[in-house]
N, CA, C and O atoms as a GROMACS GRO file, in nm:
protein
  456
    1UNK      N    1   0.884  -0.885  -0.479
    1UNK     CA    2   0.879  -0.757  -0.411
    1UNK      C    3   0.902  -0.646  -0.513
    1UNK      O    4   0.991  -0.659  -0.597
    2UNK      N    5   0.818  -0.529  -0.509
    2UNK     CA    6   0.820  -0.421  -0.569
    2UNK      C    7   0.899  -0.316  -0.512
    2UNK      O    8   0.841  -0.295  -0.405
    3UNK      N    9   0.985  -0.247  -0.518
    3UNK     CA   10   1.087  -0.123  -0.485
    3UNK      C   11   1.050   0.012  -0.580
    3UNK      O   12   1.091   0.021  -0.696
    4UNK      N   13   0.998   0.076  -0.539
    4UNK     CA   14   0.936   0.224  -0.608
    4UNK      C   15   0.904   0.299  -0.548
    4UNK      O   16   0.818   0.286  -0.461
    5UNK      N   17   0.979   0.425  -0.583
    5UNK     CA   18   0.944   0.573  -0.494
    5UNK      C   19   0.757   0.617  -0.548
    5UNK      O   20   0.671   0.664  -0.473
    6UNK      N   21   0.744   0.588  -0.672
    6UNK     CA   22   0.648   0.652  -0.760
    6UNK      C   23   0.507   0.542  -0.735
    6UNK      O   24   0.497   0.427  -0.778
    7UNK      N   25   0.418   0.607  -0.663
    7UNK     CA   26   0.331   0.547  -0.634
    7UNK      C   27   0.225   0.437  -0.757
    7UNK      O   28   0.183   0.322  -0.760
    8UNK      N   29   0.222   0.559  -0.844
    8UNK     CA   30   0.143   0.496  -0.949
    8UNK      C   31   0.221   0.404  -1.014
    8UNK      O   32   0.163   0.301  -1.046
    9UNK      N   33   0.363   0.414  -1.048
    9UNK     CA   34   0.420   0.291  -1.081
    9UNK      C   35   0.441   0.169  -0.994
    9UNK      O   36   0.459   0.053  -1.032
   10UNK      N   37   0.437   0.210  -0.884
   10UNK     CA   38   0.451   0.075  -0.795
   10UNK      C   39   0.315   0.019  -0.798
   10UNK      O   40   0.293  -0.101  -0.818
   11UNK      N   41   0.236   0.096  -0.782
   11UNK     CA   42   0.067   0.007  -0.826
   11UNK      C   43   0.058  -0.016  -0.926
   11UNK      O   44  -0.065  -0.030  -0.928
   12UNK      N   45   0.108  -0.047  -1.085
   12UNK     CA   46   0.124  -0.089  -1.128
   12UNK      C   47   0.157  -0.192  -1.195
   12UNK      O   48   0.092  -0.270  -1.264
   13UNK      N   49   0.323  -0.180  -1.152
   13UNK     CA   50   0.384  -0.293  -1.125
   13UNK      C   51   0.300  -0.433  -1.056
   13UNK      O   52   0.260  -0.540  -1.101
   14UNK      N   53   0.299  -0.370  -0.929
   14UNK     CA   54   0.250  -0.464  -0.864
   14UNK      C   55   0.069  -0.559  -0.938
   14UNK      O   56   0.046  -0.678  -0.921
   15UNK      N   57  -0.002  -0.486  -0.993
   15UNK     CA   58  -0.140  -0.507  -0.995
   15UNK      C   59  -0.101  -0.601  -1.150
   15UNK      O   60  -0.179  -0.686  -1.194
   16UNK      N   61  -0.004  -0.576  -1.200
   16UNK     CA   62  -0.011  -0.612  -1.349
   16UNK      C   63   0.050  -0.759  -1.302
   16UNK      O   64  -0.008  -0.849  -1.363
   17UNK      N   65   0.156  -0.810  -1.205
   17UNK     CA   66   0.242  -0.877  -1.178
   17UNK      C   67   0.100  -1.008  -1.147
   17UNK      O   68   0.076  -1.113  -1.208
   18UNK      N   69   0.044  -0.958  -1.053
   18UNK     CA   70  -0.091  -0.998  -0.977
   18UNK      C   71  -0.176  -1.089  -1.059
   18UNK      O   72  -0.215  -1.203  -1.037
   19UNK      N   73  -0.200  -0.979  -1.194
   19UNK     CA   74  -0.271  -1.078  -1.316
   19UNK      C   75  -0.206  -1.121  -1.333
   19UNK      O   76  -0.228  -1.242  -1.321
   20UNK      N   77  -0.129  -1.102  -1.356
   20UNK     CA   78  -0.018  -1.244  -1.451
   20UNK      C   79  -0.005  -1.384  -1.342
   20UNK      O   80   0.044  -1.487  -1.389
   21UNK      N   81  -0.049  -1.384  -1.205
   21UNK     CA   82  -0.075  -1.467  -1.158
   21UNK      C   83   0.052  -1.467  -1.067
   21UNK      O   84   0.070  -1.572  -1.006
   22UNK      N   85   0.127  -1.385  -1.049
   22UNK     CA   86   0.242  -1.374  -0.929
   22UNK      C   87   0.226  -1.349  -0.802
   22UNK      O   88   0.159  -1.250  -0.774
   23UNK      N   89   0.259  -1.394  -0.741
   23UNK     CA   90   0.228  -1.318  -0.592
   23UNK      C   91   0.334  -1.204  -0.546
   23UNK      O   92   0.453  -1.236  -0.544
   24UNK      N   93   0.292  -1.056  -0.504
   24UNK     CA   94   0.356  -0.972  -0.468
   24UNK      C   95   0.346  -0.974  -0.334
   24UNK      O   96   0.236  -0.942  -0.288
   25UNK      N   97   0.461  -1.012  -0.232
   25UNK     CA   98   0.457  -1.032  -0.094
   25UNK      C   99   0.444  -0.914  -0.058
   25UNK      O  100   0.370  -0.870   0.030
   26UNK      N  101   0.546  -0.836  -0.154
   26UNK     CA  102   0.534  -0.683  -0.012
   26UNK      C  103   0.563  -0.515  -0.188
   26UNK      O  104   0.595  -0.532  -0.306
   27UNK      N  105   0.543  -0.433  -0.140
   27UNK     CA  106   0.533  -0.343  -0.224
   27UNK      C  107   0.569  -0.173  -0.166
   27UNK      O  108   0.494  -0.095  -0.107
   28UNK      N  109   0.697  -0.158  -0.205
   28UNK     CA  110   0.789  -0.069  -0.067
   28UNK      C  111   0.804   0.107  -0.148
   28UNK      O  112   0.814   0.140  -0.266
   29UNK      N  113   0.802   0.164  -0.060
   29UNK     CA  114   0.842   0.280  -0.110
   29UNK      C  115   0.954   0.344  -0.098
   29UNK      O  116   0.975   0.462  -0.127
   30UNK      N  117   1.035   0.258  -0.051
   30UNK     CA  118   1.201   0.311  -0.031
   30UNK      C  119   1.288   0.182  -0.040
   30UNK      O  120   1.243   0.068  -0.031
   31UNK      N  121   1.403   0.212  -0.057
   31UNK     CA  122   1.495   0.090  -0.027
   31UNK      C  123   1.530   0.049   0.121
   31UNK      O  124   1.548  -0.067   0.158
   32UNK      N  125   1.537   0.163   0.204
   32UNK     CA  126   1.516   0.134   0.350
   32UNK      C  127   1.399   0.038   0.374
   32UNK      O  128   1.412  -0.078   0.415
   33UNK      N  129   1.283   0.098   0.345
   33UNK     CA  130   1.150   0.008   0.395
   33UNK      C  131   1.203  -0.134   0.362
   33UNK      O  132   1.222  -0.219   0.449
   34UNK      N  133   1.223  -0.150   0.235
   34UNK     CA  134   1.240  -0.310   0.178
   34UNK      C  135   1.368  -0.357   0.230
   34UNK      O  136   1.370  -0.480   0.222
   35UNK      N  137   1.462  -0.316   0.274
   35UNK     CA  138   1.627  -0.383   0.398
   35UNK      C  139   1.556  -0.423   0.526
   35UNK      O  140   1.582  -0.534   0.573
   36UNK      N  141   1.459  -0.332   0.596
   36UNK     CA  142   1.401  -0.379   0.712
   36UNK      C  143   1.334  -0.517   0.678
   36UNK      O  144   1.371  -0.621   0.731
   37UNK      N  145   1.214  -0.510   0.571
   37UNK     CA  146   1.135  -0.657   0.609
   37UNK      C  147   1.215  -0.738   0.564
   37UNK      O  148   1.191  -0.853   0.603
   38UNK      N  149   1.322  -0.725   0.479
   38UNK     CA  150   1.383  -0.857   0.457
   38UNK      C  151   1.514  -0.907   0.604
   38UNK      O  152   1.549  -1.020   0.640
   39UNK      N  153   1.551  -0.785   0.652
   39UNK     CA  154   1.565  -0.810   0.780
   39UNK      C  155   1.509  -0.874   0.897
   39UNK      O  156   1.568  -0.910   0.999
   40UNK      N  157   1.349  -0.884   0.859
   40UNK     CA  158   1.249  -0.909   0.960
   40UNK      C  159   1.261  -1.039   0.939
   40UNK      O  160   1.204  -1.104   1.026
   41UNK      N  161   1.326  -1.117   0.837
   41UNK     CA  162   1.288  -1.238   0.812
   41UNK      C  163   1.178  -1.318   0.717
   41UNK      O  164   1.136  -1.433   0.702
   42UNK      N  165   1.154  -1.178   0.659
   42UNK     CA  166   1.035  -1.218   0.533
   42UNK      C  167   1.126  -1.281   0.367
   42UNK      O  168   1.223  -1.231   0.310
   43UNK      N  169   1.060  -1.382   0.339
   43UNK     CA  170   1.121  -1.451   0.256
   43UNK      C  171   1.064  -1.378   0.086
   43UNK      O  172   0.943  -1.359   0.069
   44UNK      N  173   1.164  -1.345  -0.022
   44UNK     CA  174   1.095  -1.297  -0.139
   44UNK      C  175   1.199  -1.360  -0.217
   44UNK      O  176   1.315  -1.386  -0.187
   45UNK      N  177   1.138  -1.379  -0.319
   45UNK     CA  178   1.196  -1.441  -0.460
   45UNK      C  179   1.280  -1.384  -0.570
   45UNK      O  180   1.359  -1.435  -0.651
   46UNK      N  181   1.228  -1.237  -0.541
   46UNK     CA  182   1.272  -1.178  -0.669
   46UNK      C  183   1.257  -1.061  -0.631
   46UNK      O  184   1.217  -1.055  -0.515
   47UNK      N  185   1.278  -0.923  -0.702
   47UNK     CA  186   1.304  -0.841  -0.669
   47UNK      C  187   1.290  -0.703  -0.788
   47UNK      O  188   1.389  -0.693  -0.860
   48UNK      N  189   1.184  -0.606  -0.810
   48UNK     CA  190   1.202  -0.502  -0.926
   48UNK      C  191   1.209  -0.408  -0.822
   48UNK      O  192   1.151  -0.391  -0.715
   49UNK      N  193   1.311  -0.345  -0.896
   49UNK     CA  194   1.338  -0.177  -0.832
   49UNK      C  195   1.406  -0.082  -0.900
   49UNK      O  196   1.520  -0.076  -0.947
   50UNK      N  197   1.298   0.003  -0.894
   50UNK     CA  198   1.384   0.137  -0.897
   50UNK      C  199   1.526   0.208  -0.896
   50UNK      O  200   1.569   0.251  -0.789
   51UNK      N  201   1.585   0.218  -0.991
   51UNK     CA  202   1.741   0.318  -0.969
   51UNK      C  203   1.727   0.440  -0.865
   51UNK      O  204   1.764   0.429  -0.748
   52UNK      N  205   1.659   0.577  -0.927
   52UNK     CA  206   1.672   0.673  -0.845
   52UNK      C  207   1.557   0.675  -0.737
   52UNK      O  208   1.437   0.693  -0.761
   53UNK      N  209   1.605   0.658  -0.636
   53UNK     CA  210   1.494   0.648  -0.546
   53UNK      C  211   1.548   0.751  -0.403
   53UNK      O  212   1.654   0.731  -0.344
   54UNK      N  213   1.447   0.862  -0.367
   54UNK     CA  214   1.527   0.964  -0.230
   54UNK      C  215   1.605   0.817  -0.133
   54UNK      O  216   1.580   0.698  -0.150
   55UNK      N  217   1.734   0.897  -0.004
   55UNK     CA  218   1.751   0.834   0.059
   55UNK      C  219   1.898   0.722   0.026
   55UNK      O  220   2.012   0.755   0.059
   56UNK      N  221   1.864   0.587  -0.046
   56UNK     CA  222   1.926   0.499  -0.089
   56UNK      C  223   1.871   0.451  -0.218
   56UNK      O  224   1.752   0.422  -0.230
   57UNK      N  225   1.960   0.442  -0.319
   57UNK     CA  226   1.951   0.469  -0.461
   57UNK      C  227   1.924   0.270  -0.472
   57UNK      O  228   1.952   0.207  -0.370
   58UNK      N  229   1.872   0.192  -0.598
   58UNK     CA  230   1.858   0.116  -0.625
   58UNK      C  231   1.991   0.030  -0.596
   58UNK      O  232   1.975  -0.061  -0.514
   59UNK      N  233   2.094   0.040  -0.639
   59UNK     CA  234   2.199  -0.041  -0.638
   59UNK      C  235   2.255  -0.020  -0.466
   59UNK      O  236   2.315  -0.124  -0.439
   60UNK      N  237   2.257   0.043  -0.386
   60UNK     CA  238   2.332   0.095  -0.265
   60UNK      C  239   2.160  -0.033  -0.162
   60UNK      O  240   2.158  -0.084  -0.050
   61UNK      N  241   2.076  -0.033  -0.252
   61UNK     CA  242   2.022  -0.129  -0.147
   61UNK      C  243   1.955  -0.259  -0.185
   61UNK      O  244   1.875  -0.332  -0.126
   62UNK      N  245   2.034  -0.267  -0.338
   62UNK     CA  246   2.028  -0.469  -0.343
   62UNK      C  247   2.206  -0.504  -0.300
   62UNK      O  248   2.250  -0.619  -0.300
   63UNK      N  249   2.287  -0.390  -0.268
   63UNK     CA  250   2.420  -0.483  -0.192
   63UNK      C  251   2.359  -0.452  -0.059
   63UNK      O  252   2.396  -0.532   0.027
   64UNK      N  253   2.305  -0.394  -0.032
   64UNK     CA  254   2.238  -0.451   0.150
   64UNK      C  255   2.134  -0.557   0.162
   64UNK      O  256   2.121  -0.637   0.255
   65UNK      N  257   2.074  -0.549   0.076
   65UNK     CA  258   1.960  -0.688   0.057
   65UNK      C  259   2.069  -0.808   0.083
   65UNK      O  260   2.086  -0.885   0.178
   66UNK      N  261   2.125  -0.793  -0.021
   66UNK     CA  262   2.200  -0.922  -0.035
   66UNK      C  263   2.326  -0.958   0.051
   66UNK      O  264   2.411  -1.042   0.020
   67UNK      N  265   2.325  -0.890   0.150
   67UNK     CA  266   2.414  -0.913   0.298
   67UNK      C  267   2.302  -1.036   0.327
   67UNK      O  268   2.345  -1.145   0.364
   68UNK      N  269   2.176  -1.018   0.312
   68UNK     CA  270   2.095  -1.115   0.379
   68UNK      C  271   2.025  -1.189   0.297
   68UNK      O  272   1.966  -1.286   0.346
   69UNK      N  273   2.017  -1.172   0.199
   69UNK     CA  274   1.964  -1.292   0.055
   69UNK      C  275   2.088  -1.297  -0.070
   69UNK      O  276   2.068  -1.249  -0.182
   70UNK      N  277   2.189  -1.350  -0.041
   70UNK     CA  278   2.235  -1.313  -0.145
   70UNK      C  279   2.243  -1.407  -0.286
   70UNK      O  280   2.355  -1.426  -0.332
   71UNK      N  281   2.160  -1.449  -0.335
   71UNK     CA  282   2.107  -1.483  -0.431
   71UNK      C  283   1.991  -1.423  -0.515
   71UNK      O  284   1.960  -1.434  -0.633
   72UNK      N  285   1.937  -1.355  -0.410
   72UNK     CA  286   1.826  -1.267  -0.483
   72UNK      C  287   1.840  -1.205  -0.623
   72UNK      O  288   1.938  -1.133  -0.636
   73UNK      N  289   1.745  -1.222  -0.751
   73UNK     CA  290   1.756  -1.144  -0.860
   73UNK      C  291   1.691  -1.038  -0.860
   73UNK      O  292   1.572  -1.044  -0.831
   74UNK      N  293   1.741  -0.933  -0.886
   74UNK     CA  294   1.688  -0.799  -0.914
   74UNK      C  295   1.682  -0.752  -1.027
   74UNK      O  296   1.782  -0.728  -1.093
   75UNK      N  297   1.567  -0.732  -1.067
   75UNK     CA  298   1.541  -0.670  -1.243
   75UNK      C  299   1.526  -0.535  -1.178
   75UNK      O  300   1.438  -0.514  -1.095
   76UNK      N  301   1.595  -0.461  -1.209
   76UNK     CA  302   1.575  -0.283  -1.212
   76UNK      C  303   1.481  -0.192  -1.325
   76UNK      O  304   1.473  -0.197  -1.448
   77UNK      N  305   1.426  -0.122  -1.238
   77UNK     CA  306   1.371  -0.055  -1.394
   77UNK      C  307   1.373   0.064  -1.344
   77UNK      O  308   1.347   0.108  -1.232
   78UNK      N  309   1.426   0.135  -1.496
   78UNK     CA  310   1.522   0.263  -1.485
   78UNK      C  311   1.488   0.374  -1.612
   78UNK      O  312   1.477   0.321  -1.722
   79UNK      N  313   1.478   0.454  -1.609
   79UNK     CA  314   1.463   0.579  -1.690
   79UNK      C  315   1.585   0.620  -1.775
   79UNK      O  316   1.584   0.683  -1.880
   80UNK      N  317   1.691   0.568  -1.706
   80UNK     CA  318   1.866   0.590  -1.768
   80UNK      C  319   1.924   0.515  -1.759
   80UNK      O  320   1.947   0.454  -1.655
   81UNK      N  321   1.987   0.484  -1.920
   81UNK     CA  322   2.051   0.334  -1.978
   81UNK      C  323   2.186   0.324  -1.917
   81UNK      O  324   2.273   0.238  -1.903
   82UNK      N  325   2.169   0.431  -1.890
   82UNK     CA  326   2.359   0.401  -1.860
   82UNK      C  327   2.375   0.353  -1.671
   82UNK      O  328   2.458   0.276  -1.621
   83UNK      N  329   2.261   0.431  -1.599
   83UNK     CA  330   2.250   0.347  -1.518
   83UNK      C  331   2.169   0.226  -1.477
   83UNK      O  332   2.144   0.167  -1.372
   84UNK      N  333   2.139   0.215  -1.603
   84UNK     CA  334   2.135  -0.003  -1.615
   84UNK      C  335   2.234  -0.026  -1.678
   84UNK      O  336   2.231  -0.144  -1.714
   85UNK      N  337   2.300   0.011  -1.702
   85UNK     CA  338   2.449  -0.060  -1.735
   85UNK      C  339   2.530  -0.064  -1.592
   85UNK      O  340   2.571  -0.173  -1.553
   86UNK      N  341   2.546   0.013  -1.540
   86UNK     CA  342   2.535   0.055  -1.397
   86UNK      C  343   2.480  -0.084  -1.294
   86UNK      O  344   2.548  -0.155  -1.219
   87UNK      N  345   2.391  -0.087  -1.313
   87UNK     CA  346   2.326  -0.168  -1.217
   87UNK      C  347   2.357  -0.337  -1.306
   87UNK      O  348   2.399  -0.415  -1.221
   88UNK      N  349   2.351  -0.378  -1.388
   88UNK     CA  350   2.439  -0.476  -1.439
   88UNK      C  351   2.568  -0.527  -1.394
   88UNK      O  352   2.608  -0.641  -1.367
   89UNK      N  353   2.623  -0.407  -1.393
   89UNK     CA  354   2.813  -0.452  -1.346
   89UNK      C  355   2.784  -0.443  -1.241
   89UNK      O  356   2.897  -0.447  -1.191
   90UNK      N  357   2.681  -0.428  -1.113
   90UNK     CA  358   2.684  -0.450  -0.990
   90UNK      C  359   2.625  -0.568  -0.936
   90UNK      O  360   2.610  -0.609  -0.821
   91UNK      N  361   2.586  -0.624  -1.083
   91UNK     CA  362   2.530  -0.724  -1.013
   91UNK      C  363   2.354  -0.811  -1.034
   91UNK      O  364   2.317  -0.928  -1.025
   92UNK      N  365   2.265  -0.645  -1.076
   92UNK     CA  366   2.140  -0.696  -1.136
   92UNK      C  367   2.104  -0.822  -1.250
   92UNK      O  368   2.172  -0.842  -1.351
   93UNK      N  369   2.048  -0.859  -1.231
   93UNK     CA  370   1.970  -0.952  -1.322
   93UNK      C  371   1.901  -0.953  -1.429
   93UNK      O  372   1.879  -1.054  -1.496
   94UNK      N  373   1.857  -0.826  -1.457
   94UNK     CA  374   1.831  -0.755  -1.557
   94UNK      C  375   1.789  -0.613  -1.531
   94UNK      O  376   1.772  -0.568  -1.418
   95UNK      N  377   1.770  -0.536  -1.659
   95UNK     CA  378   1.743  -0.410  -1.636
   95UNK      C  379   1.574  -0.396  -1.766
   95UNK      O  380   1.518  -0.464  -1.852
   96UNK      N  381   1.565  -0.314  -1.724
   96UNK     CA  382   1.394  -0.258  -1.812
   96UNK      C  383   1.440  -0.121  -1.795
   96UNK      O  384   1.493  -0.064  -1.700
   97UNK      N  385   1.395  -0.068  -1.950
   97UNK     CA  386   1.439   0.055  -1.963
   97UNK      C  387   1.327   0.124  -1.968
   97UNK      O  388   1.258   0.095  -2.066
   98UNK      N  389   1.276   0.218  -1.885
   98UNK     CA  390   1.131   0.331  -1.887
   98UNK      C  391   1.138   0.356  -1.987
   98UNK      O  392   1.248   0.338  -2.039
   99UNK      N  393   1.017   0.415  -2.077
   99UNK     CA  394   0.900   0.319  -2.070
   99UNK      C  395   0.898   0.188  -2.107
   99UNK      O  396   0.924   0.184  -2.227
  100UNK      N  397   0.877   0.054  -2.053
  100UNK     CA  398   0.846  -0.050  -2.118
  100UNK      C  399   0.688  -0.103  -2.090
  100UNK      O  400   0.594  -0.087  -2.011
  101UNK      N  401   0.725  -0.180  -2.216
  101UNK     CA  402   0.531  -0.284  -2.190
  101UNK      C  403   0.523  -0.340  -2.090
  101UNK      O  404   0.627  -0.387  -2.045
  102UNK      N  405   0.392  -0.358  -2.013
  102UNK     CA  406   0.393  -0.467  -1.869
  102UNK      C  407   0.452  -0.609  -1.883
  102UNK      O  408   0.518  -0.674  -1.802
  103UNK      N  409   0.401  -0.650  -2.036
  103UNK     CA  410   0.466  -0.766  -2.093
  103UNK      C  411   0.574  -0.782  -2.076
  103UNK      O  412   0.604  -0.895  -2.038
  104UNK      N  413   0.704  -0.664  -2.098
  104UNK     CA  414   0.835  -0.713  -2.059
  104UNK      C  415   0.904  -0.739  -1.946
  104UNK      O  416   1.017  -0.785  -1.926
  105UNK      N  417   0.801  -0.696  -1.862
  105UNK     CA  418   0.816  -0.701  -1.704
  105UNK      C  419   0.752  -0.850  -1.645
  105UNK      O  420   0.804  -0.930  -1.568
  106UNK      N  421   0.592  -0.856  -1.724
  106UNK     CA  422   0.593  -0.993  -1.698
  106UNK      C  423   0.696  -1.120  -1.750
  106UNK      O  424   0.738  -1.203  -1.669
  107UNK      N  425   0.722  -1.124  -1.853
  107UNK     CA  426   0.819  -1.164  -1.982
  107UNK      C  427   0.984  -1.205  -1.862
  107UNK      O  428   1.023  -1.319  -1.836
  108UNK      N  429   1.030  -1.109  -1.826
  108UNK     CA  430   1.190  -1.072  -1.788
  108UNK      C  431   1.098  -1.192  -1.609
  108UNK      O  432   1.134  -1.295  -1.553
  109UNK      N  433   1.027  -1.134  -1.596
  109UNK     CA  434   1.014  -1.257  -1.369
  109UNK      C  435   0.965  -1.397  -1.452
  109UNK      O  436   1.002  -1.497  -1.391
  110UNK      N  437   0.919  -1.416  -1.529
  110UNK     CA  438   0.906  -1.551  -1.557
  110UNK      C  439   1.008  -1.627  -1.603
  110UNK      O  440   1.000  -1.749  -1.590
  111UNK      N  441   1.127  -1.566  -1.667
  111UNK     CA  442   1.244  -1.613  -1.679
  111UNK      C  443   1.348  -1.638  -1.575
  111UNK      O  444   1.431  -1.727  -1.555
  112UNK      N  445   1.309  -1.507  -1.507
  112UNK     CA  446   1.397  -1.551  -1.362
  112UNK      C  447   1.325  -1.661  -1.245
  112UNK      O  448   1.373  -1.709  -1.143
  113UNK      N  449   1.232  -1.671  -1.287
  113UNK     CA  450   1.155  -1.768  -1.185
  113UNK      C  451   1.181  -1.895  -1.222
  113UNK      O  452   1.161  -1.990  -1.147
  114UNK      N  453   1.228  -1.906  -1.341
  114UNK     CA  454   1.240  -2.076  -1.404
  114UNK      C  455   1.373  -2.138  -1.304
  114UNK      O  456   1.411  -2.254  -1.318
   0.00000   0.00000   0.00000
């Protein structure tokens, strides 16, 4: 699952993930949107999102995710290091620091997928 306010990055994300041969179940534009379907009972593996996002910020909605998956890994990707350091001590799985290569994004879910 993709978590991104920023359209063109979430199509991104998502389309690059795609080649690389991943399946993207769902592709959200808020952290609300993505608490509901995993509420709905939709099953996901993994998890990139966004820090600053309107509404509910990256970290305020993988501890609500994980009321209901709590194993889920979340790689964050973030514009500010300090809040991936941030999102680390809360718990993320990894962080990607804006700008990175698609490679490190493909690179960082194939490790968590093992």
């Amino acid at each position: 699952m993709v978590i991104e306010d920023d359209k063109v990055l979430r199509e991104l994300y998502s389309d690059m993930l795609s080649l690389a041969g991943m399946e993207v179940v769902a592709s959200m534009a808020s952290g609300l949107s993505a608490i509901e379907f995993i509420k709905d009972g939709n099953k996901v593996d993994l998890i990139i999102m966004d820090y600053r996002m309107p509404v509910l910020n990256g970290i305020a909605t993988m501890k609500e995710i994980r009321k209901f998956c709590p194993d889920i890994p979340v790689i964050f990707a973030t514009a500010d290091e300090v809040m991936g350091i941030t999102a680390l001590d809360a718990g993320a799985a990894a962080v990607l620091v804006k700008p990175f290569a698609m490679e490190q994004l493909i690179n960082a879910v194939k490790k968590l997928k093992k």
